[in-house]
Chimera marker file (.cmm) of the C-alpha trace (Angstrom):
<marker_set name="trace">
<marker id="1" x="0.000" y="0.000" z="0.000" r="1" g="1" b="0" radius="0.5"/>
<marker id="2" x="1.164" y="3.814" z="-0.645" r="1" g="1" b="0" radius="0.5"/>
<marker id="3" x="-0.100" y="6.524" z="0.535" r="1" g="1" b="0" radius="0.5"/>
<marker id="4" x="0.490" y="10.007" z="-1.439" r="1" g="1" b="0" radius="0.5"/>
<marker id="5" x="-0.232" y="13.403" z="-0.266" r="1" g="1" b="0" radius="0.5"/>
<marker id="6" x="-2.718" y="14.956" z="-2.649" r="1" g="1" b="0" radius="0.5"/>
<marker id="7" x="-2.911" y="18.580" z="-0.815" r="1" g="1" b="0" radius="0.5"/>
<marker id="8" x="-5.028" y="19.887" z="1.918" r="1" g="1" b="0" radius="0.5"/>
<marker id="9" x="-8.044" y="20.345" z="-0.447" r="1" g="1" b="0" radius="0.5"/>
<marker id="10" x="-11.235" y="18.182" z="0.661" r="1" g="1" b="0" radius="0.5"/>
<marker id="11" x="-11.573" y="16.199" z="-2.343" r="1" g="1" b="0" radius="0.5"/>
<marker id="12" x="-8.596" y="15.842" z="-3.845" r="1" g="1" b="0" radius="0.5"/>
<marker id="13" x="-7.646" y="12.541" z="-3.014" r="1" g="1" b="0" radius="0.5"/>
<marker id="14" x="-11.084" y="10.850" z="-4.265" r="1" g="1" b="0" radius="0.5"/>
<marker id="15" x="-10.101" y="12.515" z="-7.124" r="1" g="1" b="0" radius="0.5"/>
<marker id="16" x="-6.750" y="11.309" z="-7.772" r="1" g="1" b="0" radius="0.5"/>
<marker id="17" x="-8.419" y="7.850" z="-6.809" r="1" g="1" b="0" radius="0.5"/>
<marker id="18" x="-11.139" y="8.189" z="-9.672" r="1" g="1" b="0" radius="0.5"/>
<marker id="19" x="-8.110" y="9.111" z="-11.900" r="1" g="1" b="0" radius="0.5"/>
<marker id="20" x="-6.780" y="5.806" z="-10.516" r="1" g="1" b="0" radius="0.5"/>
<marker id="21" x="-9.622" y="3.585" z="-11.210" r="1" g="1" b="0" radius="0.5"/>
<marker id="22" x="-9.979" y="4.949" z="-14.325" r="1" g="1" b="0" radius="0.5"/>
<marker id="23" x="-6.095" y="3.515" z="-15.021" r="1" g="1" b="0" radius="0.5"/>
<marker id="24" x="-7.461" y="0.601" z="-13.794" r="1" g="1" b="0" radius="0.5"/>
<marker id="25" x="-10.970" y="0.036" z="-15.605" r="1" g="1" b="0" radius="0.5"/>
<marker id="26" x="-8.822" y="1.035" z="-18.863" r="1" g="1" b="0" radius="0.5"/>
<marker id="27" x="-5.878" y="-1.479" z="-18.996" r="1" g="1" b="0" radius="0.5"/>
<marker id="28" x="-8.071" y="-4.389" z="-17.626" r="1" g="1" b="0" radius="0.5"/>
<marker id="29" x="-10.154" y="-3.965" z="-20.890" r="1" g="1" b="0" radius="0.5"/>
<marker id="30" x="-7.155" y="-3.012" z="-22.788" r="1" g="1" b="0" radius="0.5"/>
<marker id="31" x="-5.477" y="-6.143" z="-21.572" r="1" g="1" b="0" radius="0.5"/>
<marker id="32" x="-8.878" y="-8.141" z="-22.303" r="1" g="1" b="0" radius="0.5"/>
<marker id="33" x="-9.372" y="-6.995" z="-25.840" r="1" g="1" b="0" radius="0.5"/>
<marker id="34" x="-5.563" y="-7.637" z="-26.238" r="1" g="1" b="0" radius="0.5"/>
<marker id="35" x="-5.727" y="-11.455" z="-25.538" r="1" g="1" b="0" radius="0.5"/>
<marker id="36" x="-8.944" y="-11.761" z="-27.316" r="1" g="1" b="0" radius="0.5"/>
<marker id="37" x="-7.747" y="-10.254" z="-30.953" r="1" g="1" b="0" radius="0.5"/>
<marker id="38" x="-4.413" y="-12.840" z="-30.404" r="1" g="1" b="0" radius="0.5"/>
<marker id="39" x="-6.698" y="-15.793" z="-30.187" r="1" g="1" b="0" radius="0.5"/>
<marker id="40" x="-9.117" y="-14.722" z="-32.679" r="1" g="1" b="0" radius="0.5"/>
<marker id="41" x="-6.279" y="-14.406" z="-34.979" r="1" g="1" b="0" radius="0.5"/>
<marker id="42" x="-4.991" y="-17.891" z="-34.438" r="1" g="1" b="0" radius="0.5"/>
<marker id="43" x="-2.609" y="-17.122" z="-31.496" r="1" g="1" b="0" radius="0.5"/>
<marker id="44" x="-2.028" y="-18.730" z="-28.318" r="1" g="1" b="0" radius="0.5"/>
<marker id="45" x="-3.554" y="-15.502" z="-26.092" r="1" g="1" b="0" radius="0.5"/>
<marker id="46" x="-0.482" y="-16.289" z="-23.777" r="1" g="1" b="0" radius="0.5"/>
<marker id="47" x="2.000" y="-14.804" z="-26.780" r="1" g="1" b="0" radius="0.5"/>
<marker id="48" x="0.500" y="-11.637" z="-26.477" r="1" g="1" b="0" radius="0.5"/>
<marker id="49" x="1.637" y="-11.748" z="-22.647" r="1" g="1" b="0" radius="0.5"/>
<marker id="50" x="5.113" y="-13.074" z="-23.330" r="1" g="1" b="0" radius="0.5"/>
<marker id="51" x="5.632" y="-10.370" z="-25.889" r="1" g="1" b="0" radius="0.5"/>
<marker id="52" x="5.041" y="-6.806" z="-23.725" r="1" g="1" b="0" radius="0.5"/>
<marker id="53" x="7.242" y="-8.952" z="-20.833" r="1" g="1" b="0" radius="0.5"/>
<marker id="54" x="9.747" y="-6.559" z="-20.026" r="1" g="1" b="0" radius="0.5"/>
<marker id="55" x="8.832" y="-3.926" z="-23.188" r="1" g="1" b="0" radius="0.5"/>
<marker id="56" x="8.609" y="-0.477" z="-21.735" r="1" g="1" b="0" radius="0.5"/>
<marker id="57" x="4.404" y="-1.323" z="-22.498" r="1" g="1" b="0" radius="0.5"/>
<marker id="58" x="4.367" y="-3.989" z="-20.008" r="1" g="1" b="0" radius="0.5"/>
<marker id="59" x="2.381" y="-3.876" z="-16.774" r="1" g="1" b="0" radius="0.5"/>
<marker id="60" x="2.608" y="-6.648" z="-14.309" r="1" g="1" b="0" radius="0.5"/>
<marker id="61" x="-1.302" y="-6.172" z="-13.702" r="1" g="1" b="0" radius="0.5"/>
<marker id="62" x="-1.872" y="-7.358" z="-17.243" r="1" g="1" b="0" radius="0.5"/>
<marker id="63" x="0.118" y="-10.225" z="-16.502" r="1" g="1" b="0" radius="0.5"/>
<marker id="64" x="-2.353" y="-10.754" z="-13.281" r="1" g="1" b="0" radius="0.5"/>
<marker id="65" x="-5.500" y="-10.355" z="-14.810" r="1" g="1" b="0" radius="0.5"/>
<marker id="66" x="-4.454" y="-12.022" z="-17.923" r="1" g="1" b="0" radius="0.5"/>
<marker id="67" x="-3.922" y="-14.826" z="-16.656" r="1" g="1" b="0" radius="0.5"/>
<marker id="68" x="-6.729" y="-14.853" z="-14.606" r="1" g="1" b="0" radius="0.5"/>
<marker id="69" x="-9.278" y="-13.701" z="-17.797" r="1" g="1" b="0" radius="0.5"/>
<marker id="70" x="-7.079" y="-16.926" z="-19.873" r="1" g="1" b="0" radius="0.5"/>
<marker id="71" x="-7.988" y="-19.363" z="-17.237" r="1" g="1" b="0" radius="0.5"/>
<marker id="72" x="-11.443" y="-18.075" z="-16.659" r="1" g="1" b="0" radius="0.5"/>
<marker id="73" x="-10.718" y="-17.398" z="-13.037" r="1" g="1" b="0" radius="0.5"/>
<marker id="74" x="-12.986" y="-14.527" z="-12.198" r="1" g="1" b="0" radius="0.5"/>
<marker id="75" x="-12.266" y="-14.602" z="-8.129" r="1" g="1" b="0" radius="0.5"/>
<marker id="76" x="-13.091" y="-11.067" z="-6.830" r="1" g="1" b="0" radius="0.5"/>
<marker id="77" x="-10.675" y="-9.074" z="-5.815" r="1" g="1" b="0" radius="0.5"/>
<marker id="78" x="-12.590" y="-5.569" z="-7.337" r="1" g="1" b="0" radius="0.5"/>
<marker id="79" x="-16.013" y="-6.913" z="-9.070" r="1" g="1" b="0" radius="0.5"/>
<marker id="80" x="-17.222" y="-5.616" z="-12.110" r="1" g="1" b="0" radius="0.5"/>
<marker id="81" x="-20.018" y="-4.140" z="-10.867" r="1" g="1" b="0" radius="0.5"/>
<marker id="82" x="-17.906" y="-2.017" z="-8.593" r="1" g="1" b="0" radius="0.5"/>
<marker id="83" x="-15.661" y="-0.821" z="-11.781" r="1" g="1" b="0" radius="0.5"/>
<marker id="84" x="-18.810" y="0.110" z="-13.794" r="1" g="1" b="0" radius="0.5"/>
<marker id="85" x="-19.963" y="2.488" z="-10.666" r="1" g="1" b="0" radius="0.5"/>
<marker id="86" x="-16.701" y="3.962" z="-10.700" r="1" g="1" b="0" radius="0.5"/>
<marker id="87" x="-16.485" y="4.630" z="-14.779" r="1" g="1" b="0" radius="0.5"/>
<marker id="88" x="-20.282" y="6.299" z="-13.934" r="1" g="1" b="0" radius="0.5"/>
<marker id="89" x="-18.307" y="8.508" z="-10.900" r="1" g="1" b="0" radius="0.5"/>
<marker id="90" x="-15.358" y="8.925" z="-13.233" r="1" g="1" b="0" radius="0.5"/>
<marker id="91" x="-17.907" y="10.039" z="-16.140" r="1" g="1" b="0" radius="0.5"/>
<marker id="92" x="-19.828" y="12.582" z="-13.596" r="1" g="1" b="0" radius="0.5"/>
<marker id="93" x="-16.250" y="13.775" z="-12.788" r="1" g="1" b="0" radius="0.5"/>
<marker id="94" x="-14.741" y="14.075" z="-16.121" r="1" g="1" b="0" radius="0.5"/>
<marker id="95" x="-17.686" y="15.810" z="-17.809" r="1" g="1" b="0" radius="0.5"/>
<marker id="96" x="-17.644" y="18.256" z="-14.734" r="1" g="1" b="0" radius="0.5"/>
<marker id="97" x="-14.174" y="18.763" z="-15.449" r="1" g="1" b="0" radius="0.5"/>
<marker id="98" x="-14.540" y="19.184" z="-19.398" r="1" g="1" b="0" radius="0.5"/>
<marker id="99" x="-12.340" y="15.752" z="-20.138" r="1" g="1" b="0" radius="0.5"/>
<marker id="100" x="-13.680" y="14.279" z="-23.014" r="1" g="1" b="0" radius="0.5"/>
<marker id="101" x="-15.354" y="10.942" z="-21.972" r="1" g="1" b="0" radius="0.5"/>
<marker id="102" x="-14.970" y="8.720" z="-25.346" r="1" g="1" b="0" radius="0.5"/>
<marker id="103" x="-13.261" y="6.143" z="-23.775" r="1" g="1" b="0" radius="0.5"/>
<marker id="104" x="-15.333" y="5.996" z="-20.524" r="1" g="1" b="0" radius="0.5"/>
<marker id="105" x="-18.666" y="5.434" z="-22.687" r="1" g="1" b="0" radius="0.5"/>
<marker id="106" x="-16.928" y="2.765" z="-24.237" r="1" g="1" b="0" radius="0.5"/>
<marker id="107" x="-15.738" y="1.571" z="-21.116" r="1" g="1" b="0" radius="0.5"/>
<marker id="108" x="-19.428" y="2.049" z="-19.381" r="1" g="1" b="0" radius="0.5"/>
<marker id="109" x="-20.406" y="-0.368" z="-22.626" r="1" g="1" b="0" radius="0.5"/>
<marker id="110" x="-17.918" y="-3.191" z="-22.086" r="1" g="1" b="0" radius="0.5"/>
<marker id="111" x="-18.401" y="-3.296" z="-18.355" r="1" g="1" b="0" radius="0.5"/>
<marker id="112" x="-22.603" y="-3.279" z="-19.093" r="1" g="1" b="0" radius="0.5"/>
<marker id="113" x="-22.090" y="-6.018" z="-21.243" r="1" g="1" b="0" radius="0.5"/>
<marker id="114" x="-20.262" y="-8.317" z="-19.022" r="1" g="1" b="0" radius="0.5"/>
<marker id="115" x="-22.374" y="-7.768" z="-16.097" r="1" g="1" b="0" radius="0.5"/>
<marker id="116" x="-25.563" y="-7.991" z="-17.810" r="1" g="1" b="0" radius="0.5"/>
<marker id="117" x="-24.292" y="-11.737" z="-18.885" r="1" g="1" b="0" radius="0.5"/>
<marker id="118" x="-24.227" y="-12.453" z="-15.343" r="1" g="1" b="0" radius="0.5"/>
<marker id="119" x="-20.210" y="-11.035" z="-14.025" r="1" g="1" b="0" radius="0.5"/>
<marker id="120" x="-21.229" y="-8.568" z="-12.103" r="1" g="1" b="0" radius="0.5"/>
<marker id="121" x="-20.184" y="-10.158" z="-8.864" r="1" g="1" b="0" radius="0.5"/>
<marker id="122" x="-17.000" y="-11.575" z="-10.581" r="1" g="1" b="0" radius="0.5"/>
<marker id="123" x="-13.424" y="-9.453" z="-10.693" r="1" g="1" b="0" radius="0.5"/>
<marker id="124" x="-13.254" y="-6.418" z="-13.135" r="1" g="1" b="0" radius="0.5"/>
<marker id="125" x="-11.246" y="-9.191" z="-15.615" r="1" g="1" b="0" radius="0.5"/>
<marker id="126" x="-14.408" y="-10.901" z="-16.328" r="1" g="1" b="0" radius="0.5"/>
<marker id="127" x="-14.701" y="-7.502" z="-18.820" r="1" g="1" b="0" radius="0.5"/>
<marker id="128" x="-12.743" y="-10.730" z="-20.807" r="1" g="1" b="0" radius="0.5"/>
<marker id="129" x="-16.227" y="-12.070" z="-21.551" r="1" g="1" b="0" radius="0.5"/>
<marker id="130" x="-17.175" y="-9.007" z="-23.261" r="1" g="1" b="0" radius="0.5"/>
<marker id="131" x="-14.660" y="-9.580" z="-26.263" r="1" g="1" b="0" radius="0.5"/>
<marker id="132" x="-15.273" y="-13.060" z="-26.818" r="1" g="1" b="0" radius="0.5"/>
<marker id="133" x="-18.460" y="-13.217" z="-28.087" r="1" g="1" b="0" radius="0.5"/>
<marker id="134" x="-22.011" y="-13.982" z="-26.902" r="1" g="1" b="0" radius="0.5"/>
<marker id="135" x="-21.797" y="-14.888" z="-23.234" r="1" g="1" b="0" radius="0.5"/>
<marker id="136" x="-18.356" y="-15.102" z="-23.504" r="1" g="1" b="0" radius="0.5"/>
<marker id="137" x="-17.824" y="-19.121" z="-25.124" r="1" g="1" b="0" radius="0.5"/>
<marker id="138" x="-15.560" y="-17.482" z="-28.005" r="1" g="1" b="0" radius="0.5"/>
<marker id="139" x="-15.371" y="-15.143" z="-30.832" r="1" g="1" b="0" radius="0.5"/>
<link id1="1" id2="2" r="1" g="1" b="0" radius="0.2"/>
<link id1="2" id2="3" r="1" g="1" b="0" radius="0.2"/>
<link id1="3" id2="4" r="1" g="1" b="0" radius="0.2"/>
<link id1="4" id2="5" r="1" g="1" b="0" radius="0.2"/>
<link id1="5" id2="6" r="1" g="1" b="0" radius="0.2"/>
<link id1="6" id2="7" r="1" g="1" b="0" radius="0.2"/>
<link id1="7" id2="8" r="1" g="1" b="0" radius="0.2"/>
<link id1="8" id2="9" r="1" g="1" b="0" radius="0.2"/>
<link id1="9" id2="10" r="1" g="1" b="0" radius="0.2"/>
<link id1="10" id2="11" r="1" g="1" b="0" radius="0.2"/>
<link id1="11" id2="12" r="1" g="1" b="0" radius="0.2"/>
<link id1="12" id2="13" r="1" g="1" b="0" radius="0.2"/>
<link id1="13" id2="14" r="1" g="1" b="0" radius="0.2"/>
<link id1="14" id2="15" r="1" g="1" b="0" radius="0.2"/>
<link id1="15" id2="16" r="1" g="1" b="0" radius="0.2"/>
<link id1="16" id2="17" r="1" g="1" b="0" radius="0.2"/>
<link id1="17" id2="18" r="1" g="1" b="0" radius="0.2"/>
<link id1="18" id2="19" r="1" g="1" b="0" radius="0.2"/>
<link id1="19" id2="20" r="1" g="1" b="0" radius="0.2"/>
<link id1="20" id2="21" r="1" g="1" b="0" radius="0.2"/>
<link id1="21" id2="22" r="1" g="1" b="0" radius="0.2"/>
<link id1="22" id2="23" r="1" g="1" b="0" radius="0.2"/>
<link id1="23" id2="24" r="1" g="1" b="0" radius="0.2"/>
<link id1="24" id2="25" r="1" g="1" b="0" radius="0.2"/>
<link id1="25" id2="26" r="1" g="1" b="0" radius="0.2"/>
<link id1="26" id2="27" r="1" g="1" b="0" radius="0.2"/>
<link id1="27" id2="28" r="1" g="1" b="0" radius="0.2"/>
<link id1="28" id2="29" r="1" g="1" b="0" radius="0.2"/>
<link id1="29" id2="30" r="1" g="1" b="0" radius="0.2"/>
<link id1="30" id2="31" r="1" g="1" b="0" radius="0.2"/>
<link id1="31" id2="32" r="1" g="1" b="0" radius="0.2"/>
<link id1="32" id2="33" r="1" g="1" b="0" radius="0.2"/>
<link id1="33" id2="34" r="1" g="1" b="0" radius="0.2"/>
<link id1="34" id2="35" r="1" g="1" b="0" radius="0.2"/>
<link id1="35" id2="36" r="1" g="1" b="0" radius="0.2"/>
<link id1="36" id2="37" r="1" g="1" b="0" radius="0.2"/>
<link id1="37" id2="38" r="1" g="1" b="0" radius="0.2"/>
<link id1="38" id2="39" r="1" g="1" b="0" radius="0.2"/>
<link id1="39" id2="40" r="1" g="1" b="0" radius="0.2"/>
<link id1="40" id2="41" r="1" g="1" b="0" radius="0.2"/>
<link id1="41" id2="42" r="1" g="1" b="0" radius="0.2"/>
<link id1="42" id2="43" r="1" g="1" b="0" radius="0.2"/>
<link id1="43" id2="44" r="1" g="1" b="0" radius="0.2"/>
<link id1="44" id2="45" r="1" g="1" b="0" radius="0.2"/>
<link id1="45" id2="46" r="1" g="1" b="0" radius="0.2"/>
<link id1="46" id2="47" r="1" g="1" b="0" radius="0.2"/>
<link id1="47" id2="48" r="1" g="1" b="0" radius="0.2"/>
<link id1="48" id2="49" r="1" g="1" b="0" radius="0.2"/>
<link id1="49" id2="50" r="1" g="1" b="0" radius="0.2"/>
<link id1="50" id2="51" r="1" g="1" b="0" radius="0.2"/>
<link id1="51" id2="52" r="1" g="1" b="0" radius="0.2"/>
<link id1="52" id2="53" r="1" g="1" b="0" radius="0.2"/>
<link id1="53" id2="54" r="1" g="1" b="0" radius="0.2"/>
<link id1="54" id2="55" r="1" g="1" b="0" radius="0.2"/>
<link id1="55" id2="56" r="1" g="1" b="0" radius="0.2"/>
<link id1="56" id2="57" r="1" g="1" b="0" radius="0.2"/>
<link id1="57" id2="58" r="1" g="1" b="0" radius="0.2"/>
<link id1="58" id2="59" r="1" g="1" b="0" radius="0.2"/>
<link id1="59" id2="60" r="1" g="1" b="0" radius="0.2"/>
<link id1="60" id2="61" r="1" g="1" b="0" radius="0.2"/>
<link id1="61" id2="62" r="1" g="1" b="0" radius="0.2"/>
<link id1="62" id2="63" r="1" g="1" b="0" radius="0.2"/>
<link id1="63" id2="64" r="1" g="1" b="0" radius="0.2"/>
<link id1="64" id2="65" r="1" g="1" b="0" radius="0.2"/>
<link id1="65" id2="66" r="1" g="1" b="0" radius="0.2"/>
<link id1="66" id2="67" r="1" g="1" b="0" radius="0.2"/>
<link id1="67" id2="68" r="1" g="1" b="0" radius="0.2"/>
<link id1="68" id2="69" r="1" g="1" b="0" radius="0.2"/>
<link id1="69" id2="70" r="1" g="1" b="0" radius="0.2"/>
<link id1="70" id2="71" r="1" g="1" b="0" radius="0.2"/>
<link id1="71" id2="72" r="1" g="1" b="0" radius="0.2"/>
<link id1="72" id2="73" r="1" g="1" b="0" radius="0.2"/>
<link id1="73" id2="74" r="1" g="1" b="0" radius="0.2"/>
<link id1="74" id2="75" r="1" g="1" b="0" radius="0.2"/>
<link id1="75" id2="76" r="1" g="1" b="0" radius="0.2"/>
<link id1="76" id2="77" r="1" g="1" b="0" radius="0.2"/>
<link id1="77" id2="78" r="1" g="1" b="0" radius="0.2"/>
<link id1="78" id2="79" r="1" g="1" b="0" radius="0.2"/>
<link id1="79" id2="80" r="1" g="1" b="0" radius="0.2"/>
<link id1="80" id2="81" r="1" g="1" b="0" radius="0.2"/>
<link id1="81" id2="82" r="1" g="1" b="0" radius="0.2"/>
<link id1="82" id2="83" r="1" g="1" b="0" radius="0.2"/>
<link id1="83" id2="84" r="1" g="1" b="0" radius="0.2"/>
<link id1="84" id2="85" r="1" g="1" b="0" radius="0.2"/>
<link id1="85" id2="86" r="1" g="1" b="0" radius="0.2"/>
<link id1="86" id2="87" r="1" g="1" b="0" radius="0.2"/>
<link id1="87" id2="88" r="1" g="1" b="0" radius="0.2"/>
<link id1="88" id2="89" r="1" g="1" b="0" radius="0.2"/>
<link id1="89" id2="90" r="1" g="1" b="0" radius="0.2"/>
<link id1="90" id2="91" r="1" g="1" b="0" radius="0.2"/>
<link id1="91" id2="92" r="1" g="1" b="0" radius="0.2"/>
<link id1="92" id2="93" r="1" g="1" b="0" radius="0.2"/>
<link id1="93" id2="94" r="1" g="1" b="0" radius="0.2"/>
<link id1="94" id2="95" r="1" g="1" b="0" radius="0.2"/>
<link id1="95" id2="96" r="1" g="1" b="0" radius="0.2"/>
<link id1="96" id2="97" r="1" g="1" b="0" radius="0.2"/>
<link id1="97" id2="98" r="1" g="1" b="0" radius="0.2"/>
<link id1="98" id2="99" r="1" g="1" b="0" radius="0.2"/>
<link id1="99" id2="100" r="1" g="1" b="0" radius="0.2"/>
<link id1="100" id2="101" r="1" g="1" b="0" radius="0.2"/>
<link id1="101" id2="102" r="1" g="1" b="0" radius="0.2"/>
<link id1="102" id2="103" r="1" g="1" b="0" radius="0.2"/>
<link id1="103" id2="104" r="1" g="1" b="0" radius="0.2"/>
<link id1="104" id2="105" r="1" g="1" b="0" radius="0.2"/>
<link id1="105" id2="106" r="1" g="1" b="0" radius="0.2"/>
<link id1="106" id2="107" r="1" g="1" b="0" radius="0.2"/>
<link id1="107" id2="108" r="1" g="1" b="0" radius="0.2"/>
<link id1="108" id2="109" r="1" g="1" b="0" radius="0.2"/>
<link id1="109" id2="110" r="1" g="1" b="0" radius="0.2"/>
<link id1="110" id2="111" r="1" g="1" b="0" radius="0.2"/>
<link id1="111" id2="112" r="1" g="1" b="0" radius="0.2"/>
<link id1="112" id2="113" r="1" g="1" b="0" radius="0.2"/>
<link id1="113" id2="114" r="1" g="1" b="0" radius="0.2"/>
<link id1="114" id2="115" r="1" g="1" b="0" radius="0.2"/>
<link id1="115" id2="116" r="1" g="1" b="0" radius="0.2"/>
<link id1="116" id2="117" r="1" g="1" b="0" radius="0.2"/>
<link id1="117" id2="118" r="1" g="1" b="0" radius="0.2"/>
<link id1="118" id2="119" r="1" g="1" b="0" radius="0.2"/>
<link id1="119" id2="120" r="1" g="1" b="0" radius="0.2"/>
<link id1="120" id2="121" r="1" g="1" b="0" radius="0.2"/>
<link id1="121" id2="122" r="1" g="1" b="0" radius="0.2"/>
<link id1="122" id2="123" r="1" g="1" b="0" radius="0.2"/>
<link id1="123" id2="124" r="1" g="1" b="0" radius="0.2"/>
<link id1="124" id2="125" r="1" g="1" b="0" radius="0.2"/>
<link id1="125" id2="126" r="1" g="1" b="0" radius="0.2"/>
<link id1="126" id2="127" r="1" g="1" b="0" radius="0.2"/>
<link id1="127" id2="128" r="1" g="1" b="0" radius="0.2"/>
<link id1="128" id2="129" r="1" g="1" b="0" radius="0.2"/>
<link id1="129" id2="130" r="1" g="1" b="0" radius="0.2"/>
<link id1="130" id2="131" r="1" g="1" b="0" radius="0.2"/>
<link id1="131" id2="132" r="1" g="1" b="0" radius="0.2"/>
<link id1="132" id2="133" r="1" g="1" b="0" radius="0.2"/>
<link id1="133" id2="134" r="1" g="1" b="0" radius="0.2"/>
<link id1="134" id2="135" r="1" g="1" b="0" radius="0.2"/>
<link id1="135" id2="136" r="1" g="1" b="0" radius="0.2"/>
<link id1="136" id2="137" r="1" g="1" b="0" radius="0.2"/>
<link id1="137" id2="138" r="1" g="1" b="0" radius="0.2"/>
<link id1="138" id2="139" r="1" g="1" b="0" radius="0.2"/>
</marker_set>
């Protein structure tokens, strides 16, 4: 755990933790739609892993949930449900802020997806499901 001073404003540090989640809610579908395309393309998903290893683009939390979305191990650790609420708070935030919010709607799609197929009380790397297909049995 770290802790980081984010000022004496009240506020500040939920909003350097929505900035956070939204990090979060981004590579875990970035990571999903990753290992989807490789084995949609004839890959072993697991390449696409082994090739950002140690590349300036690699991210050991890919490597987590990546495994985790490969195996089909959906044990929560943050459920889906609770990273849709947050891209909804991060949305509020970001339109309040004039941030474009492109990528959240996408995100608020993805996340909708999964859980409406039944992930909602899975981890945030069920968002897997959403690339591969109806309820998730492949592209």
């Amino acid at each position: 755990m770290k802790t980081v001073w984010t000022g004496p404003e009240v506020g500040a540090g939920t909003a350097l933790k929505l900035a956070c989640n939204a990090w979060i809610a981004s590579i875990t579908a970035a990571a999903a739609q990753s290992l989807a395309l490789a084995g949609a393309l004839g890959l072993d998903p697991k390449l696409f892993l082994t090739a950002i290893e140690g590349a300036p683009a690699d991210c050991g939390y890919a490597h987590a949930k990546g495994e985790g979305m490969l195996a089909g191990s959906y044990e929560p650790q943050f459920t889906l449900d609770a990273a849709l609420k947050d891209v909804d708070l991060i949305d509020g935030a970001a339109r309040g802020a004039g941030v474009d919010t492109t990528l959240l709607a996408a995100l608020r799609g993805l996340y909708g997806e999964a859980s409406a197929a039944g992930h909602g009380r899975e981890d945030l790397a069920a968002v897997y499901t959403s690339f591969r297909g109806p309820g998730g049995t492949g592209s």
